[in-house]
NULO-239505 format. One record per residue: residue number from 1; residue in three letters; x, y, z of N, C-alpha, C in turn. Coordinates in nm, 4 decimals, padded with zeros to 6 digits, always signed. Atoms other than C-alpha are relative to their C-alpha. Last residue first. Layout:
! NULO-239505
   num   residuo         nu         nv         nw        cau        cav        caw         cu         cv         cw
   NUM       ala          X          Y          Z          X          Y          Z          X          Y          Z
...
This chain:
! NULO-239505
   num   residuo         nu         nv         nw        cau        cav        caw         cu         cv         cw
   173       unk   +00.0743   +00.0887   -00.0702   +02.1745   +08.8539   -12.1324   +00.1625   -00.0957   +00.0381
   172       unk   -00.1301   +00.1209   -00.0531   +02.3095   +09.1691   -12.3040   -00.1031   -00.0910   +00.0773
   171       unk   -00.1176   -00.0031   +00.1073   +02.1283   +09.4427   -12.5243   +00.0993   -00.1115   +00.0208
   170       unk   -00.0105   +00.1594   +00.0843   +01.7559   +09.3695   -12.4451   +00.1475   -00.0413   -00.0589
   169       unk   -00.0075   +00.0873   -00.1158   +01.7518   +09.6748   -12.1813   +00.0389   -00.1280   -00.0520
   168       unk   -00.1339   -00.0351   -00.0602   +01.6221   +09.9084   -12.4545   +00.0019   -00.0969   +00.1099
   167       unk   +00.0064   -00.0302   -00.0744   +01.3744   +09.7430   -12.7027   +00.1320   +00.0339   +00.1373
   166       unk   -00.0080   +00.0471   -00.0917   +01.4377   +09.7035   -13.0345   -00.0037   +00.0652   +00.1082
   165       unk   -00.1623   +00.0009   -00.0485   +01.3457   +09.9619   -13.2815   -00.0042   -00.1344   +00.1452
   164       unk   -00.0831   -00.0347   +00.1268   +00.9560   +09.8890   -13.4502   +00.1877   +00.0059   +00.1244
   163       unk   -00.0206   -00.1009   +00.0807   +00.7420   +09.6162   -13.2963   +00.0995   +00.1033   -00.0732
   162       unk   -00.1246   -00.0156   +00.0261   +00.7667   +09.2376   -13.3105   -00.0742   +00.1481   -00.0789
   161       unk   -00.0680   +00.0440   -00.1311   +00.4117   +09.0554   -13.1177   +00.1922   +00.1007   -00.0370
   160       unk   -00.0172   -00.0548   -00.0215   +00.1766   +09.1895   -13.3663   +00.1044   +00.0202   +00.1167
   159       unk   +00.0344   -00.0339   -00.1422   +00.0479   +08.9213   -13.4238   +00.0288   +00.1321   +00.0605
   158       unk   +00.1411   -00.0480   -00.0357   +00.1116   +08.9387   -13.7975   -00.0514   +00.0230   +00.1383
   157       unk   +00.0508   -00.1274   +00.0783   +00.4934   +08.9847   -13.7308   -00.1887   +00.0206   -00.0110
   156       unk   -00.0579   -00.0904   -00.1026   +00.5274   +08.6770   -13.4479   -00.0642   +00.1444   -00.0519
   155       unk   +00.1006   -00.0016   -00.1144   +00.3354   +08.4720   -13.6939   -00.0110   +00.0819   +00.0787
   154       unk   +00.0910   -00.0683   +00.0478   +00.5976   +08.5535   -13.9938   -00.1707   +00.0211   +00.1051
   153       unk   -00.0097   -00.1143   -00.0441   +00.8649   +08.4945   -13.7234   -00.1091   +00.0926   -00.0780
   152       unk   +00.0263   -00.0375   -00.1051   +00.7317   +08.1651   -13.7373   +00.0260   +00.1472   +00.0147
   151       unk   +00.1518   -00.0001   -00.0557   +00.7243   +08.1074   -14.0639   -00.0143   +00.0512   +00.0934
   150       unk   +00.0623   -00.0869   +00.0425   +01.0552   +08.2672   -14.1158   -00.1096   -00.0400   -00.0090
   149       unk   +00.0041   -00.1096   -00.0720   +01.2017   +07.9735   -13.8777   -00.0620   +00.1218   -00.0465
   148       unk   +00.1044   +00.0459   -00.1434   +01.0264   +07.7016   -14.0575   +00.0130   +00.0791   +00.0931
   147       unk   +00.0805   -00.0176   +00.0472   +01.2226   +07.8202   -14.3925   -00.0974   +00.0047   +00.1232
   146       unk   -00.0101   -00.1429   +00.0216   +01.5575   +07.8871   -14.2114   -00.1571   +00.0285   -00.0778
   145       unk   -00.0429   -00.0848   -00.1080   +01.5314   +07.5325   -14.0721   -00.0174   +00.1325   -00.0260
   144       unk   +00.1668   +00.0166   -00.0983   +01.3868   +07.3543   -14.3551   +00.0259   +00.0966   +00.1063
   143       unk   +00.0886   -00.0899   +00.0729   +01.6659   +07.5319   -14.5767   -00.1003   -00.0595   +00.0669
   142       unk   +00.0100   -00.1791   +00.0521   +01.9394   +07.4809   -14.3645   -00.0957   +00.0076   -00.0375
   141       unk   +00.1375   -00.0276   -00.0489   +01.9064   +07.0992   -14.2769   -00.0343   +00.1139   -00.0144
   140       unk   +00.0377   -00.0889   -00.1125   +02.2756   +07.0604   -14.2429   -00.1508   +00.0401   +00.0945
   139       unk   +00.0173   +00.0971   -00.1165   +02.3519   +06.8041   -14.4824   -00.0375   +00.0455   +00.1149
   138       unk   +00.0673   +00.1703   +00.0176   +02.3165   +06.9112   -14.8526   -00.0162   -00.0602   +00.1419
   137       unk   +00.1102   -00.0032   +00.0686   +02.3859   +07.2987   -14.8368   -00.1043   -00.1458   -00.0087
   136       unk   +00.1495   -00.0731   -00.0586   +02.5697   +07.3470   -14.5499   -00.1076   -00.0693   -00.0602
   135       unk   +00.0255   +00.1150   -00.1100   +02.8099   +07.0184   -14.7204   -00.1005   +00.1398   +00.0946
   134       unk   +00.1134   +00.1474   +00.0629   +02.7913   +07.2214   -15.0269   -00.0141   -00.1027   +00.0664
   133       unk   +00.0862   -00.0291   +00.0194   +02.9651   +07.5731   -14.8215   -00.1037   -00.1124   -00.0462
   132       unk   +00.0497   -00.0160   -00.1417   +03.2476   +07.3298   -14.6445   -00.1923   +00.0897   -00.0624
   131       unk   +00.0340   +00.0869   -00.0969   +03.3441   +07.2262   -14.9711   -00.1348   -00.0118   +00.1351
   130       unk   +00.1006   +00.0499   +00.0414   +03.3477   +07.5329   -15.1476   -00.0455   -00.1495   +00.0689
   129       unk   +00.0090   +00.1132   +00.0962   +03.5208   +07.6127   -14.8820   -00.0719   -00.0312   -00.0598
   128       unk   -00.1337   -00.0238   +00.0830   +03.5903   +07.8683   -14.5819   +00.0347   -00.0665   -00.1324
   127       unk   -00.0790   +00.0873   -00.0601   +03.2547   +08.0012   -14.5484   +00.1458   -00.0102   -00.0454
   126       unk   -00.1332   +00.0434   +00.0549   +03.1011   +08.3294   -14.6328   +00.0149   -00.1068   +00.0790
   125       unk   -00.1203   +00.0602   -00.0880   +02.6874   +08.3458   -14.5525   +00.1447   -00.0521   -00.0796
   124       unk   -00.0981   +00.0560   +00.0767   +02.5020   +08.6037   -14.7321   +00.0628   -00.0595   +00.1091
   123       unk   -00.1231   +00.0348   -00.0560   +02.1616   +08.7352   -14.6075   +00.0870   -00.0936   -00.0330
   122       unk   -00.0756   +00.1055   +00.0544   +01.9162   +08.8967   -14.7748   +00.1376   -00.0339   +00.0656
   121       unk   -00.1331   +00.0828   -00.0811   +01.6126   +09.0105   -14.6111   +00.0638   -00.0439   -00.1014
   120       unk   -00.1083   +00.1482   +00.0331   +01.3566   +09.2083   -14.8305   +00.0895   -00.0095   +00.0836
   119       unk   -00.1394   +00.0045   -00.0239   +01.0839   +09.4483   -14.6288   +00.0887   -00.1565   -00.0720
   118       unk   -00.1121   +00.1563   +00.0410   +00.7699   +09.4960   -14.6879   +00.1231   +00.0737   -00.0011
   117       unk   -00.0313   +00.0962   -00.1321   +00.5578   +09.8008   -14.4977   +00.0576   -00.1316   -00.0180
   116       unk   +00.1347   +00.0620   -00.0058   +00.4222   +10.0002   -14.8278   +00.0260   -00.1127   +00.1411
   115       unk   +00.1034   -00.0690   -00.0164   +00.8072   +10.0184   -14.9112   -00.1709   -00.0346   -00.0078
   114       unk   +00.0553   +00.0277   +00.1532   +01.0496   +09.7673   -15.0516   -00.1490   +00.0923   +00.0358
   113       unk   +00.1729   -00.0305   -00.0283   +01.2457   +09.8677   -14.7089   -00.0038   +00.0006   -00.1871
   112       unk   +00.0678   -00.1149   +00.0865   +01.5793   +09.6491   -14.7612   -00.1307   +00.0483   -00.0129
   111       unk   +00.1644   -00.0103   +00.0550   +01.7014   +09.4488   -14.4698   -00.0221   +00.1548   -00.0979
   110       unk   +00.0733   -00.1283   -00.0011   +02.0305   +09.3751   -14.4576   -00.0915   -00.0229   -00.0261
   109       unk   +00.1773   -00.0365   +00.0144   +02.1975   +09.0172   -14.3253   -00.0464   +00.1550   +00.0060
   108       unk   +00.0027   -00.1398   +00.0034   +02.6151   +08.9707   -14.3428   -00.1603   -00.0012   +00.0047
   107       unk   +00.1624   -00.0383   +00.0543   +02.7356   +08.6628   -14.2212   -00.0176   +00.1487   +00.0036
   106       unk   +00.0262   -00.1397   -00.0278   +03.0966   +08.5446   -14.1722   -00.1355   +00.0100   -00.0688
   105       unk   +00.0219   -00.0621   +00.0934   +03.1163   +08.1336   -14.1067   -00.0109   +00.1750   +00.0118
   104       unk   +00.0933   -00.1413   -00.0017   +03.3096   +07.9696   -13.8982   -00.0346   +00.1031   -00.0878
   103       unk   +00.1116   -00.0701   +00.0780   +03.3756   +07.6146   -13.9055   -00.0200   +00.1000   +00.0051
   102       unk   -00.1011   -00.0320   +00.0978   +03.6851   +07.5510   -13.6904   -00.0876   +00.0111   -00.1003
   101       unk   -00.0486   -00.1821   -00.0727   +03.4462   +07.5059   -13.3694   +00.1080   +00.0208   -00.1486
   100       unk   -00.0751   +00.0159   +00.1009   +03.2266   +07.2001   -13.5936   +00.0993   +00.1195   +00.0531
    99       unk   -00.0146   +00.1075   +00.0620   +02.9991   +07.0852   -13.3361   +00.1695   -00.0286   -00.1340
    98       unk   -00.0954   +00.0437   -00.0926   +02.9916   +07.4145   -13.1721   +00.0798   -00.1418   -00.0397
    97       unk   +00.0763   +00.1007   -00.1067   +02.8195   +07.5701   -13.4442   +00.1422   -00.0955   +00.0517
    96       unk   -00.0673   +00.1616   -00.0592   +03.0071   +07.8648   -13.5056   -00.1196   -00.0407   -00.0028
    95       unk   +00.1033   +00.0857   -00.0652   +02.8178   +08.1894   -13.6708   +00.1033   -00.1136   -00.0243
    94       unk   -00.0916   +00.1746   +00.0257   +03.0642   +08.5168   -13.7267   -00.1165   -00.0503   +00.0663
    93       unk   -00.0498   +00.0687   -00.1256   +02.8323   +08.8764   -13.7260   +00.0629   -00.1445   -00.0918
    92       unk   -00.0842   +00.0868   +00.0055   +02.7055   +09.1667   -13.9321   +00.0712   -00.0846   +00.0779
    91       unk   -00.0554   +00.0988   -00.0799   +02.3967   +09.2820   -13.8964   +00.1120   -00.0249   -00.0908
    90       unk   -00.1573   +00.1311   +00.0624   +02.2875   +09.5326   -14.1654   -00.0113   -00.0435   +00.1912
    89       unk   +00.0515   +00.0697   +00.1351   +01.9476   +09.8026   -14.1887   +00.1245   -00.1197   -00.0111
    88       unk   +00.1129   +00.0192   -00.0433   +02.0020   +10.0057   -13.8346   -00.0902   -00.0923   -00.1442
    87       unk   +00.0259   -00.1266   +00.0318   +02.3539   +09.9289   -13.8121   -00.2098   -00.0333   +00.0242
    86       unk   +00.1493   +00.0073   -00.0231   +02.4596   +09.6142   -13.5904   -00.0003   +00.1496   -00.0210
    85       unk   +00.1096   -00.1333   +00.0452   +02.7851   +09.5431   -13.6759   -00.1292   -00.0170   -00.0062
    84       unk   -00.0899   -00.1054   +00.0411   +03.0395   +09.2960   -13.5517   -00.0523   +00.0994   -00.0664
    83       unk   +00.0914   -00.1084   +00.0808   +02.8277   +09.0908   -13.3874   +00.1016   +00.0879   +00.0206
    82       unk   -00.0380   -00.1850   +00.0194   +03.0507   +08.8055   -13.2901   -00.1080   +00.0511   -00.0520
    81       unk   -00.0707   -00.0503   +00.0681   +02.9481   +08.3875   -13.2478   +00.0367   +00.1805   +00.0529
    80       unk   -00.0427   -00.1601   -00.0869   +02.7957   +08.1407   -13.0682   +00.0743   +00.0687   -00.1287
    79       unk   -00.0373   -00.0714   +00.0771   +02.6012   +07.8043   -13.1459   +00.0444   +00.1379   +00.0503
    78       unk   -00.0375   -00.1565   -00.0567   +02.5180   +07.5026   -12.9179   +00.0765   +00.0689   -00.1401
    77       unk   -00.1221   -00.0546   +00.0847   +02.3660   +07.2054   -13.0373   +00.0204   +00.1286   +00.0810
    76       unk   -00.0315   -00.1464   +00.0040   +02.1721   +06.9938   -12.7694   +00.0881   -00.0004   -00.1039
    75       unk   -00.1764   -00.0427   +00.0813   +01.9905   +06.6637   -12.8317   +00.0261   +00.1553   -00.0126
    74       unk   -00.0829   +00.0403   -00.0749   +01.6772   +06.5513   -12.6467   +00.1497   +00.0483   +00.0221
    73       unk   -00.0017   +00.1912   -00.0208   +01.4573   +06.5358   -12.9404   +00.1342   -00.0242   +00.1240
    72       unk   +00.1462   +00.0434   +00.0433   +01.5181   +06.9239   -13.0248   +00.0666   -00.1465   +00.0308
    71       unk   +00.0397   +00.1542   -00.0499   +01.7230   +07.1498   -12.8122   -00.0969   -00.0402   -00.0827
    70       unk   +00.0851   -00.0028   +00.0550   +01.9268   +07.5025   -12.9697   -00.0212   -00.1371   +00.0482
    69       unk   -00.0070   +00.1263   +00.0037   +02.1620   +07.6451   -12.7321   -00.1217   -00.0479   -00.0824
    68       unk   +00.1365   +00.0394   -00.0213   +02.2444   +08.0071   -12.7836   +00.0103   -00.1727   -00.0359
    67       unk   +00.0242   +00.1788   +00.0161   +02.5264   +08.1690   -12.7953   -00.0972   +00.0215   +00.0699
    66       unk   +00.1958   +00.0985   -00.0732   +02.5760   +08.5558   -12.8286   +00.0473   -00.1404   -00.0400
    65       unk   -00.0418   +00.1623   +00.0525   +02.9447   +08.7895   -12.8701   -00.2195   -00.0358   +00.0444
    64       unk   +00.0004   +00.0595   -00.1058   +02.9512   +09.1935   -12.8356   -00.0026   -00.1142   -00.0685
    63       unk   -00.1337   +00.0490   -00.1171   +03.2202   +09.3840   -13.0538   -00.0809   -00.1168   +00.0618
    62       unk   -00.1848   -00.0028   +00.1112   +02.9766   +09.6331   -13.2589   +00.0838   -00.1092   +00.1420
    61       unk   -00.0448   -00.1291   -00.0040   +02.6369   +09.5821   -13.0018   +00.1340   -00.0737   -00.0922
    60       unk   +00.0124   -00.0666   +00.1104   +02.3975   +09.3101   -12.9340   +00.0602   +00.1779   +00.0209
    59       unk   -00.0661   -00.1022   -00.0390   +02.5531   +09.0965   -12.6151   +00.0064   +00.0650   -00.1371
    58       unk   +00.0188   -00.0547   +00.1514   +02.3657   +08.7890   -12.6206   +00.0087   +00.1427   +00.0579
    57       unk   -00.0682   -00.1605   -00.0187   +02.4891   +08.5246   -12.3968   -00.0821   +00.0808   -00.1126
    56       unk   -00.0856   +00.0264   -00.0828   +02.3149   +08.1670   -12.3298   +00.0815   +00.1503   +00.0532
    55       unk   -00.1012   -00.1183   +00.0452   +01.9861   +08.2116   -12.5057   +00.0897   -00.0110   +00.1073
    54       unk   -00.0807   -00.0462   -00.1222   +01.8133   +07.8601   -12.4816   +00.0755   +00.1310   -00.0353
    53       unk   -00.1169   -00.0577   +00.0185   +01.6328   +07.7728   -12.8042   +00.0236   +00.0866   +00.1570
    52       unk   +00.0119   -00.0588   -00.0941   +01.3610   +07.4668   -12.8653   +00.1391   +00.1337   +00.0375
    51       unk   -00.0930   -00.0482   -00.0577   +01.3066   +07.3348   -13.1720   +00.0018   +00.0923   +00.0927
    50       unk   -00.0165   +00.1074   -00.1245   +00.9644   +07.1472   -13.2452   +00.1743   +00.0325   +00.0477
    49       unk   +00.1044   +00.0259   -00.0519   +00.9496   +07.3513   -13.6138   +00.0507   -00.1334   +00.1563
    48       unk   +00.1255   +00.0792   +00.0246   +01.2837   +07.4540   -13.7324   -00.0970   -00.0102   +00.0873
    47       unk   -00.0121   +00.1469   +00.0173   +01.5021   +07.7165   -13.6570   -00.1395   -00.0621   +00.0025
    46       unk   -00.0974   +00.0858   +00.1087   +01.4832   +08.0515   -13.5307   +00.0076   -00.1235   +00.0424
    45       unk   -00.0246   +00.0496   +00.1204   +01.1465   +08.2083   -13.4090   +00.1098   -00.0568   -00.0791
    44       unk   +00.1076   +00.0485   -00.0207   +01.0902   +08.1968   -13.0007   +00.0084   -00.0052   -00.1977
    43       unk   +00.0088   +00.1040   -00.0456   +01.4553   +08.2474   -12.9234   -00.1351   -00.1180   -00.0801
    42       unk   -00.1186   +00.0994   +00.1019   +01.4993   +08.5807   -13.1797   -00.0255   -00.1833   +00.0390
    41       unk   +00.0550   +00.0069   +00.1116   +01.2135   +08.7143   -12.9929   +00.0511   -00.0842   -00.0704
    40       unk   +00.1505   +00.0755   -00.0503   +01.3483   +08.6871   -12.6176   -00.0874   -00.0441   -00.1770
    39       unk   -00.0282   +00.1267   -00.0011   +01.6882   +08.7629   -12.7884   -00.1074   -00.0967   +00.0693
    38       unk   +00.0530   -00.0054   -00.1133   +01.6273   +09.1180   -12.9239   -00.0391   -00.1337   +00.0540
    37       unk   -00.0432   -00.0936   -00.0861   +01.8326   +09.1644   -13.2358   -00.0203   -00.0613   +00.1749
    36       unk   -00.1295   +00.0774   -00.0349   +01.7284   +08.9229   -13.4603   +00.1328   +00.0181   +00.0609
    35       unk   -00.0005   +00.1760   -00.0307   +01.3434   +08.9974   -13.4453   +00.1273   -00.0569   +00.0141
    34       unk   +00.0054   +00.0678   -00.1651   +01.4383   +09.3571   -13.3238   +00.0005   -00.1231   -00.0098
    33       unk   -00.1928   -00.0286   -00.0653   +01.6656   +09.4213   -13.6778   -00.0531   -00.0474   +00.1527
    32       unk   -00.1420   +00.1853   -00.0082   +01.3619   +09.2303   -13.8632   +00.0754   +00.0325   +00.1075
    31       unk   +00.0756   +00.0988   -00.0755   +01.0891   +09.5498   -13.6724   +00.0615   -00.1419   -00.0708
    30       unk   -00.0279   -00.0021   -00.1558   +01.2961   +09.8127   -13.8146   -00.0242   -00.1240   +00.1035
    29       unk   -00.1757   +00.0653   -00.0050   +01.3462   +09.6953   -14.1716   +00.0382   +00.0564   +00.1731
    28       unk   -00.0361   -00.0618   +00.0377   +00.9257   +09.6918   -14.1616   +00.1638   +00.0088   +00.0280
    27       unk   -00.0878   -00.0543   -00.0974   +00.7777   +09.4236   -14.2155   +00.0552   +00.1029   -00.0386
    26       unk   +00.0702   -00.1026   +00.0106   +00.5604   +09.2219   -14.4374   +00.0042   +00.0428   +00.1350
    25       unk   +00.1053   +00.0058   -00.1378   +00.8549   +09.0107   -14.5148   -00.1020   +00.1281   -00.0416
    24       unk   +00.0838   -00.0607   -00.0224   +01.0347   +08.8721   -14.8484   -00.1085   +00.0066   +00.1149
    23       unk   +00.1037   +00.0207   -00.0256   +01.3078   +08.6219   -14.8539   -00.0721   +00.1841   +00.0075
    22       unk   +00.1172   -00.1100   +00.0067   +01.6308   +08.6157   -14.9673   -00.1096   -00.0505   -00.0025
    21       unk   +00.1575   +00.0734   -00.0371   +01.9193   +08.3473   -14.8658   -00.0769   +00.1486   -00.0163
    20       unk   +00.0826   -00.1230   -00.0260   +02.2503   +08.3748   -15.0344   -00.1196   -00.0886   +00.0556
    19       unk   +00.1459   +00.0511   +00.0137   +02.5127   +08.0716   -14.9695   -00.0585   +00.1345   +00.0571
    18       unk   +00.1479   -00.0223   -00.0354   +02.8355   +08.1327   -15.0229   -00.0587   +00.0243   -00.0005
    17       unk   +00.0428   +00.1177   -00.0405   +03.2219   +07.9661   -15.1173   -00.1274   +00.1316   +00.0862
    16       unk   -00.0794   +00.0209   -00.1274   +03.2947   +08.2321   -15.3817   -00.0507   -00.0845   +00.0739
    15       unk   -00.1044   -00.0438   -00.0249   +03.2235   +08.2876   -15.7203   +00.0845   -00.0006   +00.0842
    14       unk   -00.1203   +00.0900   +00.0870   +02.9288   +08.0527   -15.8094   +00.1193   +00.0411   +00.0020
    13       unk   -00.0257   -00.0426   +00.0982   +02.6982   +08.1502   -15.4913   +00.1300   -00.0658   -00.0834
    12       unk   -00.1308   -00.0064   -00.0094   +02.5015   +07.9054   -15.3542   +00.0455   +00.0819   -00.1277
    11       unk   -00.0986   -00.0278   +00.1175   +02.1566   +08.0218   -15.3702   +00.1261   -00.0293   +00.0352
    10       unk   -00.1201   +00.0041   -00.0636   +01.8603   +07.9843   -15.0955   +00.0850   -00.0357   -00.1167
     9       unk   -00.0770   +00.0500   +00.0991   +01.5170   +08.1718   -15.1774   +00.1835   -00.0164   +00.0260
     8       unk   -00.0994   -00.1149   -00.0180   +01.3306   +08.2192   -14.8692   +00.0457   -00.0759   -00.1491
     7       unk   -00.1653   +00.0831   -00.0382   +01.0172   +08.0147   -14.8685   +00.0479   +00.0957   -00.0533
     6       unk   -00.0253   +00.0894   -00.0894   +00.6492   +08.1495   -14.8180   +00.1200   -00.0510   +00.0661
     5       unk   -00.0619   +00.1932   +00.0575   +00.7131   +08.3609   -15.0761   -00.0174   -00.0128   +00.1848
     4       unk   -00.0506   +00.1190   -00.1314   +00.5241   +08.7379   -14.9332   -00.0133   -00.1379   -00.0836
     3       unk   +00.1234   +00.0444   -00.0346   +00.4286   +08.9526   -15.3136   +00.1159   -00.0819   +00.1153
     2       unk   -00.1356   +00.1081   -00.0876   +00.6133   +09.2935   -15.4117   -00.0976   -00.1436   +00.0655
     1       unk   +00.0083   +00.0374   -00.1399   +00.3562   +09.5155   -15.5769   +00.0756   -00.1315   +00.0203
């Protein structure tokens, strides 16, 4: 039996410039694809604790684009990118932060059913640099952020608040 980590496990990889992240949910690979799919949901769990998230566009489909503004202490970041595949177990999409617009990373996130209602996430972010990947890793805040956000979405999941296929209507904002 497969056991829920609290924290995601985050890995730079040694071959190319990026950073794995796996974590274990008690989910099913339907009910991740709405949490990061369906942008009322997505708002209320990514990123750290006392972050606030504005959805600006979110246009889930092969081709569409999303930004979202993320507010804590006053201070906006804005982030946008592509979804270039949305199967029913993969996302694939580019993530800007605005801060850095010549930063862009390619992300891939599948969920694997580990059956009995867990589900593994692993998602790979390419950058363009080892560089650019060990400055994610040391200055960004990534792993509180991606850890404090799968709390929350672990709240969302027991509540019962994230059920199974996203909901129709949720595809553009």
């Amino acid at each position: 039996m497969t056991t829920n980590t609290t924290e995601a496990t985050i890995t730079a990889d040694e071959t190319v410039p990026a950073i794995h992240i796996t974590r274990d949910f008690a989910a099913t690979p339907a009910q991740l694809l709405r949490a990061h799919t369906d942008p009322e949901l997505f708002a209320r769990w990514v990123g750290p604790e006392g972050l606030e998230t504005r959805i600006d566009t979110w246009d889930v489909r092969d081709g569409g684009s999303w930004r979202y503004v993320a507010v804590a202490g006053g201070e906006e970041h804005g982030f946008r990118g592509c979804f270039h595949r949305i199967g029913d177990d993969v996302i694939v999409q580019t993530f800007t932060w605005e801060g850095m617009p010549e930063a862009v990373s390619l992300e891939t996130v599948r969920f694997t059913d580990l059956g009995d209602g867990r589900t593994r996430l692993h998602a790979t972010s390419l950058v363009d640099s080892f560089e650019a990947r060990d400055a994610w890793l040391r200055d960004s805040g990534m792993e509180v952020g991606v850890n404090d956000g799968y709390a929350k979405l672990d709240e969302l999941l027991r509540g019962g608040e994230v059920a199974g296929p996203r909901a129709e209507g949720h595809d553009a904002v």
